[in-house]
OpenMM code with the backbone's topology and positions (N, CA, C; nanometers):
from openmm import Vec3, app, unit

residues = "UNK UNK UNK UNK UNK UNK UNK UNK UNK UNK UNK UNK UNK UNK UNK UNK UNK UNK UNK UNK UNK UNK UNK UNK UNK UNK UNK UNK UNK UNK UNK UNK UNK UNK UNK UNK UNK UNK UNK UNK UNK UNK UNK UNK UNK UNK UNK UNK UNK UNK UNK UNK UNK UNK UNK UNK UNK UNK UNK UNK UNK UNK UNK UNK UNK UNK UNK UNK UNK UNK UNK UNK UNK UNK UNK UNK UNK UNK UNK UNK UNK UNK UNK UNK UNK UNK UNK UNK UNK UNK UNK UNK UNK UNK UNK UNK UNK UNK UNK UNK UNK UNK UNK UNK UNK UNK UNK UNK UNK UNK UNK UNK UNK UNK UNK UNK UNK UNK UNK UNK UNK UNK UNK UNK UNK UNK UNK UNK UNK UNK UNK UNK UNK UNK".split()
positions = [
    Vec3(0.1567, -1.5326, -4.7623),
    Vec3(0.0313, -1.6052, -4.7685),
    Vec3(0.0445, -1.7169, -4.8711),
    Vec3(-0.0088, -1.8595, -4.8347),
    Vec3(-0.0134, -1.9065, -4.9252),
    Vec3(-0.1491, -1.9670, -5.0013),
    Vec3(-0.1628, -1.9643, -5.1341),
    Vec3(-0.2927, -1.9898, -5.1388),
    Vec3(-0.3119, -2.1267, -5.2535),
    Vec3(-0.4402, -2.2014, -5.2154),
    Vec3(-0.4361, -2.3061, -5.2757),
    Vec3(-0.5637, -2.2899, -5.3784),
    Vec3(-0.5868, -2.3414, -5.4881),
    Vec3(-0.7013, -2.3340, -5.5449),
    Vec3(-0.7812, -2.4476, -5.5388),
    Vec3(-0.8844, -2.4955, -5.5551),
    Vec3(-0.9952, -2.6102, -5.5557),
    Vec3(-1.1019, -2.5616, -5.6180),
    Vec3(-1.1635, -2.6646, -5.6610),
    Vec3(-1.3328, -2.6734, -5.7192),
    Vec3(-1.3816, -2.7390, -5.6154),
    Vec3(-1.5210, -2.6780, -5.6083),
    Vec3(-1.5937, -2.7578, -5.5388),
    Vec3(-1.6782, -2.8863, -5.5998),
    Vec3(-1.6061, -3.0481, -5.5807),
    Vec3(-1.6629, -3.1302, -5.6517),
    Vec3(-1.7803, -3.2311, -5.6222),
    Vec3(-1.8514, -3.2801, -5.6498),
    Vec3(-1.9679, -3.3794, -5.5986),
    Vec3(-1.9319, -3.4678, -5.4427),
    Vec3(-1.7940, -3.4839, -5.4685),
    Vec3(-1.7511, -3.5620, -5.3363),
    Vec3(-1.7408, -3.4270, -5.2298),
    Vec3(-1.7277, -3.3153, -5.2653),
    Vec3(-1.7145, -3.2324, -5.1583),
    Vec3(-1.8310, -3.2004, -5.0560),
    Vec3(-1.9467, -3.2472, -5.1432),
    Vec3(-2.0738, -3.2040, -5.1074),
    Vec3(-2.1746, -3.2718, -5.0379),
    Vec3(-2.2873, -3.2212, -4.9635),
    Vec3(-2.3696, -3.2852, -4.8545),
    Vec3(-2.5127, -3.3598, -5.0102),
    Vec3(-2.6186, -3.4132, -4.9904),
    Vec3(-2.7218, -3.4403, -5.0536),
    Vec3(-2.7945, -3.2974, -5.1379),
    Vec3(-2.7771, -3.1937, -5.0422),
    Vec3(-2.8302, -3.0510, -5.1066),
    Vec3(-2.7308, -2.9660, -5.2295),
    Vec3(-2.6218, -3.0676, -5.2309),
    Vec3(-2.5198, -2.9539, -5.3288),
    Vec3(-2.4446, -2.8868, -5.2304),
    Vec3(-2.4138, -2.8602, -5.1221),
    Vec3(-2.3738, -2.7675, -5.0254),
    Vec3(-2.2546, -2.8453, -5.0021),
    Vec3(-2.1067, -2.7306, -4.9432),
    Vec3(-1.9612, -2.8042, -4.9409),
    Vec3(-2.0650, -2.8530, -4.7831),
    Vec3(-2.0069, -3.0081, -4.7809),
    Vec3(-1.9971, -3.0578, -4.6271),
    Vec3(-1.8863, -3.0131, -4.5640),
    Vec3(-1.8821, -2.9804, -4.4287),
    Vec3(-1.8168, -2.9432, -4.3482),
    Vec3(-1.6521, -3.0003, -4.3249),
    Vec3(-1.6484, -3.0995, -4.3611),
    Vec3(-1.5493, -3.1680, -4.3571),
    Vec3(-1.4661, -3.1206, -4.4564),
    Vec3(-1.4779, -3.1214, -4.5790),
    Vec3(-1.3680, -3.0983, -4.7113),
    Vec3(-1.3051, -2.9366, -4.6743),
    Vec3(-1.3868, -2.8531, -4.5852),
    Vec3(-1.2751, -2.7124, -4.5274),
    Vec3(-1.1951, -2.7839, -4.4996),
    Vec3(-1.2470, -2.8909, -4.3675),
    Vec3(-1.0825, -2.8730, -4.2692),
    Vec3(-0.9914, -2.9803, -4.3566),
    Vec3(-1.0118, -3.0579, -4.4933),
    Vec3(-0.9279, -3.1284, -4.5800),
    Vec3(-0.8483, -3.0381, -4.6442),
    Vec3(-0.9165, -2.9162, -4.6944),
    Vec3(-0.8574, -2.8166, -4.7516),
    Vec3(-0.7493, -2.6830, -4.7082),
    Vec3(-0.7964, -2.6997, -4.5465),
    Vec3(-0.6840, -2.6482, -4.4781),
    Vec3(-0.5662, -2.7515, -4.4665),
    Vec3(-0.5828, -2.8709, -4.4374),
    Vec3(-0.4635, -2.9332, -4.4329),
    Vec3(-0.3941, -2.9222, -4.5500),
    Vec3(-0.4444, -2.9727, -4.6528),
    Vec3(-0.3940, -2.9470, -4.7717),
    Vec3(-0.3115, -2.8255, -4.8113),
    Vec3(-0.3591, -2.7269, -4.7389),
    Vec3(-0.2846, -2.5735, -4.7621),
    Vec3(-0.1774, -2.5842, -4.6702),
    Vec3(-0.1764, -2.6277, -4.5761),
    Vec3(-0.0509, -2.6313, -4.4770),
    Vec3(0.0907, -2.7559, -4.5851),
    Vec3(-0.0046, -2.8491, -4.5503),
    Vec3(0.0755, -2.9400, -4.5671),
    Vec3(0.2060, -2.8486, -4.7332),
    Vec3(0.1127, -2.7900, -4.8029),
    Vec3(0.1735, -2.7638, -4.9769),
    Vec3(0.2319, -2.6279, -4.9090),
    Vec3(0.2040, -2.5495, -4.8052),
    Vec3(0.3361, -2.4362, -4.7801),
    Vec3(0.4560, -2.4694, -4.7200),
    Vec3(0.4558, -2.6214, -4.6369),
    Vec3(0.5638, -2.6309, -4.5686),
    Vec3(0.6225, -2.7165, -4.6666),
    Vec3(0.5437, -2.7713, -4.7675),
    Vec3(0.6712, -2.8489, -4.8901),
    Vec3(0.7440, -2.7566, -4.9836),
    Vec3(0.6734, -2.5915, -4.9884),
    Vec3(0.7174, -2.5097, -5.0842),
    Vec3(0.8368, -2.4418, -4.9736),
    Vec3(0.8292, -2.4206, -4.8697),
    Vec3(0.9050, -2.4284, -4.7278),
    Vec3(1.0049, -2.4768, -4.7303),
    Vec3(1.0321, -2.5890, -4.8140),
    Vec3(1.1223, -2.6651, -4.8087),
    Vec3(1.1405, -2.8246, -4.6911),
    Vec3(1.0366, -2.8366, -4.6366),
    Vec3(1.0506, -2.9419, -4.5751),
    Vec3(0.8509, -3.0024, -4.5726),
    Vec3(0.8850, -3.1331, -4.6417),
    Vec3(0.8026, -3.2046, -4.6475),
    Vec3(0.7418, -3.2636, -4.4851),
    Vec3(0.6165, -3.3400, -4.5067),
    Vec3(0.6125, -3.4102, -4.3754),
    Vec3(0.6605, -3.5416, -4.3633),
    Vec3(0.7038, -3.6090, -4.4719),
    Vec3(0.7229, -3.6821, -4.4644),
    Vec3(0.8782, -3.6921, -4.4137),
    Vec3(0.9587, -3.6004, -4.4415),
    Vec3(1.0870, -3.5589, -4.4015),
    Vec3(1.0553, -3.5667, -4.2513),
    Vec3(0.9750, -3.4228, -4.2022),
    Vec3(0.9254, -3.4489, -4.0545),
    Vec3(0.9370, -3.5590, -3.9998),
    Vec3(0.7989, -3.6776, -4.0466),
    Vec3(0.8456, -3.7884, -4.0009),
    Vec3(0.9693, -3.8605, -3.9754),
    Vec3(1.0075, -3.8654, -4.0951),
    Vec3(1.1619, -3.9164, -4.0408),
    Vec3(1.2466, -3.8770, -3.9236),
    Vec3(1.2305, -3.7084, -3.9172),
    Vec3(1.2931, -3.6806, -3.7652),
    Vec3(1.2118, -3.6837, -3.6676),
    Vec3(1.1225, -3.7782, -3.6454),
    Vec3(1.0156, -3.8071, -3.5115),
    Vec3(0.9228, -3.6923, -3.4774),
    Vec3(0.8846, -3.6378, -3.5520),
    Vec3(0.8233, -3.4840, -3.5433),
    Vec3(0.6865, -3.5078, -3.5927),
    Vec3(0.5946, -3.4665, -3.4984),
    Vec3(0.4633, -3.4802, -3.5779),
    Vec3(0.3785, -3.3507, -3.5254),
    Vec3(0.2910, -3.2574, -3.6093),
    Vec3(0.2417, -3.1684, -3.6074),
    Vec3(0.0731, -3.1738, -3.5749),
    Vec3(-0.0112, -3.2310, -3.4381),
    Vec3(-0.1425, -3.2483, -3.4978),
    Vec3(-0.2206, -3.1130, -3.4286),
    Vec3(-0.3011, -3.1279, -3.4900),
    Vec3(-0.4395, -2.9718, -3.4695),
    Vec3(-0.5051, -2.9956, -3.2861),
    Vec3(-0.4744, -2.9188, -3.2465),
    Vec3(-0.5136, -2.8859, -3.1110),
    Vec3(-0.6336, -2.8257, -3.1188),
    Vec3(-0.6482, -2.7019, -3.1833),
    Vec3(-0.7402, -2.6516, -3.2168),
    Vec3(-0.7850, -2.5636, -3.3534),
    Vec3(-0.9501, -2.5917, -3.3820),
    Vec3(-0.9706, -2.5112, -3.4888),
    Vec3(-1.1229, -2.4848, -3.5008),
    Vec3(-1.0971, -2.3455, -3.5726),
    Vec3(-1.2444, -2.2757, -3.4897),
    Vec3(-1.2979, -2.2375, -3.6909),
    Vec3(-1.3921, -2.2200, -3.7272),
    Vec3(-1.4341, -2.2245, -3.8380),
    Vec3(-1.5753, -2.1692, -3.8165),
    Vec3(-1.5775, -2.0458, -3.9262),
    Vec3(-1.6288, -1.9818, -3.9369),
    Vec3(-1.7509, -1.9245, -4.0803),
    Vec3(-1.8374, -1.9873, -4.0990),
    Vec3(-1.9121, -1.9583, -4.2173),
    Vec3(-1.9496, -1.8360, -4.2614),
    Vec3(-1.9812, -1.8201, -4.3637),
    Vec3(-2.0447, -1.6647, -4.3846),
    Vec3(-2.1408, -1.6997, -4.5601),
    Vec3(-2.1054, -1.7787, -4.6640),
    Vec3(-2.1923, -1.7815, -4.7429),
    Vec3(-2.1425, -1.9351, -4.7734),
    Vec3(-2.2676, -2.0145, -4.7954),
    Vec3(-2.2003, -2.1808, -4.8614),
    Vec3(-2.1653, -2.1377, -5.0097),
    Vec3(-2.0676, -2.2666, -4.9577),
    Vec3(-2.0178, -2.3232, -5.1461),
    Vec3(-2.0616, -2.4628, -5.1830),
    Vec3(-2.1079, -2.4035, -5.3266),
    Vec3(-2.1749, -2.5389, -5.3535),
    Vec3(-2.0923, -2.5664, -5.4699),
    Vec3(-2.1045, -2.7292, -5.5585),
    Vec3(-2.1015, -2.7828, -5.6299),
    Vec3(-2.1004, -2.6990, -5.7485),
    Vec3(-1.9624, -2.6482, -5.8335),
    Vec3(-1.8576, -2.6322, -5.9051),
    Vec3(-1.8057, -2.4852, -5.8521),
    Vec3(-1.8412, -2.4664, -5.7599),
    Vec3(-1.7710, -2.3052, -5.6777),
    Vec3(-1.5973, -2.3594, -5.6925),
    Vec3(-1.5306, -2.2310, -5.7904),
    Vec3(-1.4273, -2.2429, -5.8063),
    Vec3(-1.3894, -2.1221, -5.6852),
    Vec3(-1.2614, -2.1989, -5.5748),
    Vec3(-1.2008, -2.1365, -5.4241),
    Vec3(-1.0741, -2.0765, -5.4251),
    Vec3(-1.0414, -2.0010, -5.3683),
    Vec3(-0.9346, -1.9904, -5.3109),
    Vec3(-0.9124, -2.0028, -5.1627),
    Vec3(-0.8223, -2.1066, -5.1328),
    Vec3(-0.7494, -2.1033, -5.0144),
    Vec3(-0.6733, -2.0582, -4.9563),
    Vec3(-0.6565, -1.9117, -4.8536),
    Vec3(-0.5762, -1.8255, -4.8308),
    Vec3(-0.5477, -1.8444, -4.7110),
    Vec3(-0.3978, -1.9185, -4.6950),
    Vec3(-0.3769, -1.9358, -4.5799),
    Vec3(-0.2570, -1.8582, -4.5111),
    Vec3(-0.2067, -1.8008, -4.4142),
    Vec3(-0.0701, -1.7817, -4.3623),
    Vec3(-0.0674, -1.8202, -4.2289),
    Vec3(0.0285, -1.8778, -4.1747),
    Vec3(0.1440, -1.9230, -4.0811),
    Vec3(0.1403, -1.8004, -3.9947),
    Vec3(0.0980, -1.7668, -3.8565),
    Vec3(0.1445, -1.6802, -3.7797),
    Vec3(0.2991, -1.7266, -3.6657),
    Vec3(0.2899, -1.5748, -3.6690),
    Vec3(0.4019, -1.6790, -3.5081),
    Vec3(0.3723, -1.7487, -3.4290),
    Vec3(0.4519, -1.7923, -3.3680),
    Vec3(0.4656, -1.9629, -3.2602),
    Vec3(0.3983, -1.8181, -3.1585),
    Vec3(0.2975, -1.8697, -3.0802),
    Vec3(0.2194, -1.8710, -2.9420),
    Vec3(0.2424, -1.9632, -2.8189),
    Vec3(0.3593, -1.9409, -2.7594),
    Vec3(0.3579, -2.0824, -2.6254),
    Vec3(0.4635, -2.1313, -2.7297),
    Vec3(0.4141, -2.3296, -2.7306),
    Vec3(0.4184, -2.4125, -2.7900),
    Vec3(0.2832, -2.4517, -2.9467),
    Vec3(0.2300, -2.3147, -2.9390),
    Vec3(0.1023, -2.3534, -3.0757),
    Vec3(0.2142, -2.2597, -3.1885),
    Vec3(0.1628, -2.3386, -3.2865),
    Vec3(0.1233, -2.2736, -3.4211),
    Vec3(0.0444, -2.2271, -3.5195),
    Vec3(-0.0062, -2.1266, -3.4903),
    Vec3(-0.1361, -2.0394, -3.5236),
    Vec3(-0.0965, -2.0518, -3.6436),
    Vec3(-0.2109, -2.0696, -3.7689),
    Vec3(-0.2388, -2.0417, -3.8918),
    Vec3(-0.3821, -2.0049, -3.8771),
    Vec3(-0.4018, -1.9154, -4.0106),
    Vec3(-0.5103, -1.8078, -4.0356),
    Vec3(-0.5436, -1.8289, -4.1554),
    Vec3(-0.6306, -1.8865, -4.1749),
    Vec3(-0.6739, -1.8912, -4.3714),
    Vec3(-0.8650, -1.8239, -4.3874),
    Vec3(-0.8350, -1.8053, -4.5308),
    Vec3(-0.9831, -1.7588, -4.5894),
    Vec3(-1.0304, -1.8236, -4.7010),
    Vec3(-1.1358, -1.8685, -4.7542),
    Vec3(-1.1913, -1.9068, -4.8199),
    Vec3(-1.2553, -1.8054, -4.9109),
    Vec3(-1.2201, -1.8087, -5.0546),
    Vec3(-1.2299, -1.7206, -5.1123),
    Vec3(-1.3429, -1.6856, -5.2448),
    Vec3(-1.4342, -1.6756, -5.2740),
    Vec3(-1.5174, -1.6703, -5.3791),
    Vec3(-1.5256, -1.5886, -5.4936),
    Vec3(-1.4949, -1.5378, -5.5919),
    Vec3(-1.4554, -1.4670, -5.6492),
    Vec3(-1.4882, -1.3306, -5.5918),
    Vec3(-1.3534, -1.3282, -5.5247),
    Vec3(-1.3324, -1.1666, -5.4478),
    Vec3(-1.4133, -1.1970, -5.2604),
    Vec3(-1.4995, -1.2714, -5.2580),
    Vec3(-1.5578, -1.2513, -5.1418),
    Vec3(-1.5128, -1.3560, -5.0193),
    Vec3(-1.4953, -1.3399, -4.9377),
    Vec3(-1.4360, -1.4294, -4.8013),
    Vec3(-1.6017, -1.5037, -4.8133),
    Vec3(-1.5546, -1.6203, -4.8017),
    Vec3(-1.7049, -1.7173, -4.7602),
    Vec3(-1.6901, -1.7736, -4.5850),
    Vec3(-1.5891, -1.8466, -4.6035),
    Vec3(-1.5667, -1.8966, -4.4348),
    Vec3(-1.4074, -1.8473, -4.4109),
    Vec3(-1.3630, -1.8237, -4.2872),
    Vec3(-1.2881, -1.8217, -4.2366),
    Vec3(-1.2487, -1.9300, -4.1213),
    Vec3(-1.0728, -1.9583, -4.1125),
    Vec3(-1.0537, -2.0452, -4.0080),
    Vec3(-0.9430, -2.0038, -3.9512),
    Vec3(-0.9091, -2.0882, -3.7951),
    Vec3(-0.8008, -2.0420, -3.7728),
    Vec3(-0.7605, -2.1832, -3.6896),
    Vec3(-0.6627, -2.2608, -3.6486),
    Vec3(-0.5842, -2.3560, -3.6543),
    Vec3(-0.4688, -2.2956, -3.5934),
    Vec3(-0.4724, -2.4572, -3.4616),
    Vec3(-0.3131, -2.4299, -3.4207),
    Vec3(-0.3149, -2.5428, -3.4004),
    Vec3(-0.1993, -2.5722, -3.4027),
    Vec3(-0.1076, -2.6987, -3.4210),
    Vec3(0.0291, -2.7272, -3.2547),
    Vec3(0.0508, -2.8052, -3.2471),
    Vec3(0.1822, -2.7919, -3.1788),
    Vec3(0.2687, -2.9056, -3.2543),
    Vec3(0.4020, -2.8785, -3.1715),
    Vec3(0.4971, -2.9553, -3.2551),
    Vec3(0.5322, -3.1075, -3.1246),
    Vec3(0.5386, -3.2262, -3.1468),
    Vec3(0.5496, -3.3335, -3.0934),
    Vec3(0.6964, -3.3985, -3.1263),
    Vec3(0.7411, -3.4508, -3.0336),
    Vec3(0.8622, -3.5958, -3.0517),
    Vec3(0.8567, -3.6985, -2.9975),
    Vec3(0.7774, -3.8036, -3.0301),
    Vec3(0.7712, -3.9017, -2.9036),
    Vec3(0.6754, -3.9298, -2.8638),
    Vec3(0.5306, -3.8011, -2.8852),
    Vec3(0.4351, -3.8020, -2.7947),
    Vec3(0.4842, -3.6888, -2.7043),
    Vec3(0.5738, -3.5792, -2.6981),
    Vec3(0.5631, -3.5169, -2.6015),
    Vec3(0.6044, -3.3990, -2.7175),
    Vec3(0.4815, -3.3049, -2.6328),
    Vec3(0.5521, -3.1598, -2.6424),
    Vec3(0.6392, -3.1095, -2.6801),
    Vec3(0.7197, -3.0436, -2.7624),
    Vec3(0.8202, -2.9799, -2.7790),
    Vec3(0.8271, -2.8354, -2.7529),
    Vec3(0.9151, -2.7768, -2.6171),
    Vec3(0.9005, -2.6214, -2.6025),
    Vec3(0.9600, -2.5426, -2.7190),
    Vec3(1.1453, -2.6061, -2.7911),
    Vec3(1.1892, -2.5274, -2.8686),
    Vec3(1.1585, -2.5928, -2.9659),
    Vec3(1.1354, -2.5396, -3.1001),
    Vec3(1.1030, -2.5708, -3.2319),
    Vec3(1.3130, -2.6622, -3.2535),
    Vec3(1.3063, -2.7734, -3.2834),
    Vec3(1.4222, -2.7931, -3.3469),
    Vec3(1.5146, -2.7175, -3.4221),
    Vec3(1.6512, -2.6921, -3.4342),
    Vec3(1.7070, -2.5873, -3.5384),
    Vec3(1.6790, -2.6447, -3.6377),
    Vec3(1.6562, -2.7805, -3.6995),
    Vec3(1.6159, -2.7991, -3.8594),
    Vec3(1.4963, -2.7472, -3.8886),
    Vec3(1.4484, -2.7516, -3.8198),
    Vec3(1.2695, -2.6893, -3.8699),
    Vec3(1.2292, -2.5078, -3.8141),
    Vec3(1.3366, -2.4496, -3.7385),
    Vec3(1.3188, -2.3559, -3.7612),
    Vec3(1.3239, -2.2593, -3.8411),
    Vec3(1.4126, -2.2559, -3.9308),
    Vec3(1.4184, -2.1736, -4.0433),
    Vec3(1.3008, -2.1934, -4.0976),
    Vec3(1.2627, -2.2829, -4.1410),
    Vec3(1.1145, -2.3213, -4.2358),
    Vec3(1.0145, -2.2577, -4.1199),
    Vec3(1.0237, -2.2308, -4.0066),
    Vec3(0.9016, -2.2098, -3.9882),
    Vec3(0.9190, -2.0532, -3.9686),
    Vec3(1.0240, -1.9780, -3.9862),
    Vec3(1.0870, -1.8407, -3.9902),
    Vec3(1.0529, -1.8271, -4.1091),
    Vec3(1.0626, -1.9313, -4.2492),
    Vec3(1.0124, -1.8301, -4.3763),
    Vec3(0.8449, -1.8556, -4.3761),
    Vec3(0.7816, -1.9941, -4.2920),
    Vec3(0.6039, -1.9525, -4.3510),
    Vec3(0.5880, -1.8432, -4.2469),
    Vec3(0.6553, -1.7764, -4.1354),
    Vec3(0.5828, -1.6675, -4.0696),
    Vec3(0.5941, -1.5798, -4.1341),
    Vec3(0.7166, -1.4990, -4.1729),
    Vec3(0.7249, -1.4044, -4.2591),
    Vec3(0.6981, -1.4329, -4.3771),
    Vec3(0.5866, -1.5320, -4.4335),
    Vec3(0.5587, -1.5239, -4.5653),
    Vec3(0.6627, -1.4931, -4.7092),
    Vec3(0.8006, -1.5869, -4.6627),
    Vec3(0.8908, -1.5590, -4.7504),
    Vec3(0.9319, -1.6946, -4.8211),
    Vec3(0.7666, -1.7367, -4.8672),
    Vec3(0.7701, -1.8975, -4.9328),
    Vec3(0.7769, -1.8796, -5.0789),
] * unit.nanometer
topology = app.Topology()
chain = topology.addChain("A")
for resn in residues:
    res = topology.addResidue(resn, chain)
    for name in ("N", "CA", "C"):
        topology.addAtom(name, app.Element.getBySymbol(name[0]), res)
């Protein structure tokens, strides 16, 4: 699992103090993006080998707001490849309590097209975020 920490800051927030909806799904990227650099491969590396990763789908789930200085945890892990998706699973964390949950899949691109096999450079990295051996 990897987990990211954040405050919840004035820019995160709607007019009421409440996180706006948007800074989750910033904060999931953010969690992806910082396990696959601890992974060992940046995106920007990605880029270079014509590889681009975008969100197909993501389903988000509330359960208590966070407002303005709610200190988070971002608990995310990497499941196995599904098809051509890449399922990730994260939680939002409040001291001790799940607030929202999400879940995110991704596929992998070259070109604009699909990729069925994960490349051998990027498989290992994606063999240690499944087994959580980041």
């Amino acid at each position: 699992m990897w987990t990211l920490s954040k405050c919840v800051l004035p820019q995160h927030t709607d007019y009421a103090g409440v996180m706006w909806h948007g800074a989750y799904v910033q904060w999931l990227e953010e969690a992806r993006v910082e396990a696959l650099q601890a992974a060992g491969l940046g995106y920007a590396a990605m880029t270079e080998m014509g590889i681009d990763m975008p969100v197909v789908s993501l389903h988000l789930e509330y359960r208590h707001p966070l407002r303005h200085g709610d200190e988070v945890r971002v608990e995310s892990r990497c499941c196995a490849q599904q098809g051509v998706r890449w399922p990730w699973a994260s939680h939002f964390v409040r001291g001790g309590t799940v607030v929202a949950e999400a879940t995110v899949q991704l596929v992998m691109l070259r070109q604009g097209r699909v990729l069925r096999r994960v490349p051998s450079e990027l498989q290992q990295v994606m063999n240690q975020l499944v087994s959580h051996d980041v």
